[in-house]
C-alpha positions in Angstrom: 6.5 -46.0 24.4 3.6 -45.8 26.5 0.2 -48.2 27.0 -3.0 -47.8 28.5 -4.7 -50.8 29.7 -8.3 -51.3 30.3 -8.1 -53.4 34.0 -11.0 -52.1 35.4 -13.8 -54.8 34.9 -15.2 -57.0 37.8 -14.6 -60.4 36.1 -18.0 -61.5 36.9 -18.1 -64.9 34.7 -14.8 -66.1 36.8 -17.0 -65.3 40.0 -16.4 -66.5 42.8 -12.7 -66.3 42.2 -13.1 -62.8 41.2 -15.3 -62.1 44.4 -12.4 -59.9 46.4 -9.3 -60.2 44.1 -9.8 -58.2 40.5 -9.5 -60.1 37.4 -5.6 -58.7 36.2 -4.7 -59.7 40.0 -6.1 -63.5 39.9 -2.8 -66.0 39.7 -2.5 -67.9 36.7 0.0 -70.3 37.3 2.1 -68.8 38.9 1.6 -65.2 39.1 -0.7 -62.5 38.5 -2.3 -62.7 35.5 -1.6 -59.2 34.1 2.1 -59.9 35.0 1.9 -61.8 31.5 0.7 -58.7 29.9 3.1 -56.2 31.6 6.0 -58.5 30.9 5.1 -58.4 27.0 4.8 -55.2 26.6 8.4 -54.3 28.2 10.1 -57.0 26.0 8.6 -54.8 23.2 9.8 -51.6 24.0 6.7 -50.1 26.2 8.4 -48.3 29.2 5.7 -47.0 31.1 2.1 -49.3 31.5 -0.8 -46.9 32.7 -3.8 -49.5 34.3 -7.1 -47.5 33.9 -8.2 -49.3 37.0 -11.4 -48.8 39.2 -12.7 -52.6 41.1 -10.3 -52.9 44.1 -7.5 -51.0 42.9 -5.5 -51.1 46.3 -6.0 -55.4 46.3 -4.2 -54.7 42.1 -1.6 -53.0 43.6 -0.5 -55.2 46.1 -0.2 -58.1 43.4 1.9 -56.2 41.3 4.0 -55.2 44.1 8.1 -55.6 42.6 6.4 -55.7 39.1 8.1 -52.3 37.8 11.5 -53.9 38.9 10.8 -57.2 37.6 9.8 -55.8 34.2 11.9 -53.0 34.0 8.9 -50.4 33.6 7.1 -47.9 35.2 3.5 -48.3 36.3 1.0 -45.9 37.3 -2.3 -46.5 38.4 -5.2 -44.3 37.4 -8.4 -45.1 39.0 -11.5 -44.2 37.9 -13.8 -42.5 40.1 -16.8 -44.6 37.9 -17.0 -47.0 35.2 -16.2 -45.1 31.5 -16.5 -47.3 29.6 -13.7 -48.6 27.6 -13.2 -45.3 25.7 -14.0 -42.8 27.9 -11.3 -44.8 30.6 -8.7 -44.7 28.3 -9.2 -40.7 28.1 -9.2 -40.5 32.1 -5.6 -42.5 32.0 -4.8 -40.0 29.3 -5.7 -37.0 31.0 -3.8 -38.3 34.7 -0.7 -38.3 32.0 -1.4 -34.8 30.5 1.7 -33.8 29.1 3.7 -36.7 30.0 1.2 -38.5 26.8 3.1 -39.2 23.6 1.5 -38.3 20.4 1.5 -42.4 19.7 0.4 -44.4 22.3 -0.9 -47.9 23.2 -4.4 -48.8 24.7 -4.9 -52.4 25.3 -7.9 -54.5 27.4 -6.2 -56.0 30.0 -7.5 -59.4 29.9 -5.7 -61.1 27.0 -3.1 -63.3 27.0 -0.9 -63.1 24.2 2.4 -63.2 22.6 1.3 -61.0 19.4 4.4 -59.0 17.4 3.4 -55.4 18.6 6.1 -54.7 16.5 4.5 -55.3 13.5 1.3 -53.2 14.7 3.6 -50.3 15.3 5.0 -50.8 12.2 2.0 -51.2 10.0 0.7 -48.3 11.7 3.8 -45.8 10.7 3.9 -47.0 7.0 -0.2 -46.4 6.5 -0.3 -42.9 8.3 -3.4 -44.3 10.6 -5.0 -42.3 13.3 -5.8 -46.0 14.8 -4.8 -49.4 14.1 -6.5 -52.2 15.4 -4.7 -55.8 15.8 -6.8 -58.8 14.6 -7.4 -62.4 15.5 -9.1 -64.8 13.1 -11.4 -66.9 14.9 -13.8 -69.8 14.3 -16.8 -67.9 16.1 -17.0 -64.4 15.9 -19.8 -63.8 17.8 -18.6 -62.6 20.8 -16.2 -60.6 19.7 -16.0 -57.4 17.1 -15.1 -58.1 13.6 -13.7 -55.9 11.6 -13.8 -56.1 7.9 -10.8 -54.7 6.0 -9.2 -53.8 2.5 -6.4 -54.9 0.8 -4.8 -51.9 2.1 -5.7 -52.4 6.1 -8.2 -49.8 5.9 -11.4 -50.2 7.9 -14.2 -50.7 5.6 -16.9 -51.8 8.9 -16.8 -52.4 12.4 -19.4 -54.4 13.8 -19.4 -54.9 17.7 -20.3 -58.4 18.8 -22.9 -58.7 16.8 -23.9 -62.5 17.9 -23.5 -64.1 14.5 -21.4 -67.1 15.0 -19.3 -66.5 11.5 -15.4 -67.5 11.3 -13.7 -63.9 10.5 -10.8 -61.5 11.9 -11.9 -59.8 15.5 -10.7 -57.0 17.2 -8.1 -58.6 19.7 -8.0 -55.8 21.5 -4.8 -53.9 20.8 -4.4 -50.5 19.6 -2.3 -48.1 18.4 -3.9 -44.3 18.7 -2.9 -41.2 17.5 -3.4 -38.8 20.8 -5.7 -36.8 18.4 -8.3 -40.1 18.7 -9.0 -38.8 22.1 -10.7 -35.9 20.9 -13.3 -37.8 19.9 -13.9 -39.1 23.5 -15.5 -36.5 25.7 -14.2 -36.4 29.2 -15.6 -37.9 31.9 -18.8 -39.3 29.9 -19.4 -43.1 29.8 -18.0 -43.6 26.0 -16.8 -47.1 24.4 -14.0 -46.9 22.1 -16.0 -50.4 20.2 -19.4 -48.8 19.7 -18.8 -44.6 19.5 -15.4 -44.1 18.7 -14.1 -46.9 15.8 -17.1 -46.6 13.7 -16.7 -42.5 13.3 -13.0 -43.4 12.2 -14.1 -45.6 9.5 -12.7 -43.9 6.1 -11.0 -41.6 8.5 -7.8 -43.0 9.4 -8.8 -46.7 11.0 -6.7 -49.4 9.8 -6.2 -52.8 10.9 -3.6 -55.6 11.1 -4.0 -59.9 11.4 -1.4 -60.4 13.9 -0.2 -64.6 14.1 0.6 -66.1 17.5 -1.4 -66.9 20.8 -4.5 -65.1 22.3 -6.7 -66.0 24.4 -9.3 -64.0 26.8 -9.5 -65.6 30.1 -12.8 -64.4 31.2 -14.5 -67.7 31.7 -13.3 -70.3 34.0 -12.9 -72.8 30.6 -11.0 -70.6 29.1 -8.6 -69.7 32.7 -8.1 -73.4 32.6 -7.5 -73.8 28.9 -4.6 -70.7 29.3 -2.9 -72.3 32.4 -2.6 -75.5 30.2 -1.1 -73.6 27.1 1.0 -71.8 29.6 2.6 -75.2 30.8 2.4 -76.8 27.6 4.8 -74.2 26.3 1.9 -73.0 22.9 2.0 -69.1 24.8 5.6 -67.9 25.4 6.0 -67.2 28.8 8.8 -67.0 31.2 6.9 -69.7 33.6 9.2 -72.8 34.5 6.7 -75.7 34.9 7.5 -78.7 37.2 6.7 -81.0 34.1 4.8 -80.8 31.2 1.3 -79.2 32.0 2.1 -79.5 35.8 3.4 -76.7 38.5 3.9 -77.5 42.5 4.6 -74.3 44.2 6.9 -74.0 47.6 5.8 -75.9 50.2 3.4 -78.4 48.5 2.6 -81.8 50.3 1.4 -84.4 48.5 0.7 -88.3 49.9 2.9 -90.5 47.9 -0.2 -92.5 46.1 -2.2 -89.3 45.2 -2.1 -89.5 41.9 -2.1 -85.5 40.2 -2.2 -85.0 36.2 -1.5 -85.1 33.5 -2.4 -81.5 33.7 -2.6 -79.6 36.9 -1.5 -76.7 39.2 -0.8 -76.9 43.2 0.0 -73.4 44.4 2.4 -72.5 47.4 1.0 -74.7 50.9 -1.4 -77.1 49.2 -1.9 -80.2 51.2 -3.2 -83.2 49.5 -4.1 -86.5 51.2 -3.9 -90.3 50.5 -6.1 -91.9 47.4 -6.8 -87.8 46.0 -6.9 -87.7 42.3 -6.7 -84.3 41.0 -6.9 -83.4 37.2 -6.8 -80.6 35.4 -7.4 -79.0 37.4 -6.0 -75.5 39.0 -5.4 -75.2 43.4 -4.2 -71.7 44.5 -2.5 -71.2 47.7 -3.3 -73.0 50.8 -6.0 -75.4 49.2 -6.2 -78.1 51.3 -7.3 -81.5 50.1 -9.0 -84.5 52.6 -8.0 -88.1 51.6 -9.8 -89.9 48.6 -10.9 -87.0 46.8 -11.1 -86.2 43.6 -11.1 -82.9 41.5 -11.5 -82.9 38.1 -11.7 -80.1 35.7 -12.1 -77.3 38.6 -10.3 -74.1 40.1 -10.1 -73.5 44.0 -9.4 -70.3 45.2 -6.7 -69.7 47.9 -7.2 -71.4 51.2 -10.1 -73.4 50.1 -10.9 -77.1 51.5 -12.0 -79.9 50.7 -13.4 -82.8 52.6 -12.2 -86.6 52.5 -13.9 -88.6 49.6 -15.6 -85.4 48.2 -16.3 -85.3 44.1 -15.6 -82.1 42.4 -16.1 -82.3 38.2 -16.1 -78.7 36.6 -16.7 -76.5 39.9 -15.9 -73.2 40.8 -14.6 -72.9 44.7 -14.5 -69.5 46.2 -11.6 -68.1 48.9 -11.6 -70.4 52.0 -14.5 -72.2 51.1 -15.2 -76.1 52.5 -16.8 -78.5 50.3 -18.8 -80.0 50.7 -20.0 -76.9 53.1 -20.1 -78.0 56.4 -23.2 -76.1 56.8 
């Protein structure tokens, strides 16, 4: 089994952590963040993941560096020469495959953390004879998302693309199973998105859909990053992440002052330093962060090698790669 996913976004509401790494490539936790995705889709039989990739492809490849033998799957990397949209890139992944594409194949956005039954949208897929089958989440708030309204059957009946209405319903959780003859629906090399052009056309034509129970969460926003690192720790996602405690990780090499007082939720990542008095909670430190005495972080992210200064206040902040805060400046 094959899957094409959609990496090639710039992650601009998790700027400035997204400023030089690409979204998929940002640690959460402990490790990349599409690691989590790659992982799942190996324990369900996928054997070769295809990233449609295009923002900083080399700085993706680097992260996922051992991934293939971690996960036991092949990865290839095809890298758009300009944004396609979410359609038209997964026909560019599909055309670097040519042959090599099965008739059936996965396309999936790449930044959703999950541990759906693919299974079951395989499955339900087969039994119905669908051309495309769409998993669903039920959410509070569909607003942001498309929601898809469906028969007794699975079948499509409308497809409505984020249209801002903030009504409970089941939204596309952006997983798919496609018939390669979808793609000829998708011209090549045009800017086409599978949400707006293609899904709509295959209503009455072959769309089905499927509510899928389990965990999912987008991590586009730095609440929501937070909120997944938490559920990651917290054991509500399965993952294979082994926390320190409950809701806490300290990577290699952290050093923390005996009266620093860290939690009940938070993350140190490999050569943090943390000084005397700090209070740090829930809150997320990537590598190298470096912490002066009496501070305290609440509710913020720090990118790798970032620092900050003795007695500074940090309460739902954003801090950048190697960054000092308060700027010295």
């Amino acid at each position: 089994m094959q899957a094409i996913v959609l990496v090639g976004g710039e992650g601009t509401r998790l700027r400035p952590l997204t400023e030089t790494i690409p979204k998929p490539a940002l640690t959460l936790v402990d490790r990349p963040f599409l690691a989590y995705m790659i992982e799942w889709l190996a324990g369900h039989g996928v054997t070769e993941v295809v990233l449609a990739c295009g923002f900083l492809p080399d700085v993706l490849r680097e992260a996922l560096a051992g991934e293939e033998e971690r996960a036991g799957v092949r990865i290839h990397y095809a890298v758009e020469p300009e944004p396609l949209g979410t359609a038209g890139a997964i026909r560019f992944a599909a055309d670097e495959l040519g042959e090599r594409l099965d008739d059936r194949f996965l396309g999936l956005n790449g930044d959703v953390l999950t541990d759906f039954d693919l299974g079951a949208l395989l499955w339900a897929h087969e039994e119905r004879g669908a051309r495309a089958t769409i998993g669903l989440h039920h959410v509070a708030d569909a607003s942001a998302f498309g929601l898809v309204h469906s028969g007794g059957q699975g079948e499509v009946l409308e497809f409505l693309e984020k249209t801002g209405e903030p009504v409970a319903g089941d939204v596309n959780a952006g997983m798919y199973v496609l018939e390669r003859s979808v793609l000829d629906l998708i011209p090549a090399g045009e800017n086409v998105s599978i949400e707006r052009d293609v899904f709509p056309r295959l209503v009455g034509d072959g769309l089905h859909a499927l509510p899928l129970a389990g965990y999912w969460m987008d991590i586009g926003t730095p609440d929501r990053y937070l909120q997944a690192s938490w559920d990651i720790l917290e054991g509500r996602v399965r993952t294979r992440v082994e926390p320190t405690a409950p809701g806490l990780l300290f990577g290699e090499g952290v050093d923390v002052a005996p009266d620093a007082m860290i939690g009940p939720r938070a993350v140190l990542g490999p050569g943090c330093r943390v000084g005397a008095g700090c209070e740090i909670r829930e809150s997320v430190l990537l590598g190298d962060c470096a912490v002066g005495e009496g501070a305290r972080i609440r509710r913020s992210i720090l990118s790798a090698g970032a620092a900050v200064a003795a007695g500074a206040e940090l309460e739902g902040a954003v801090v950048g790669s190697n960054e000092r805060v308060p700027d010295d400046d």
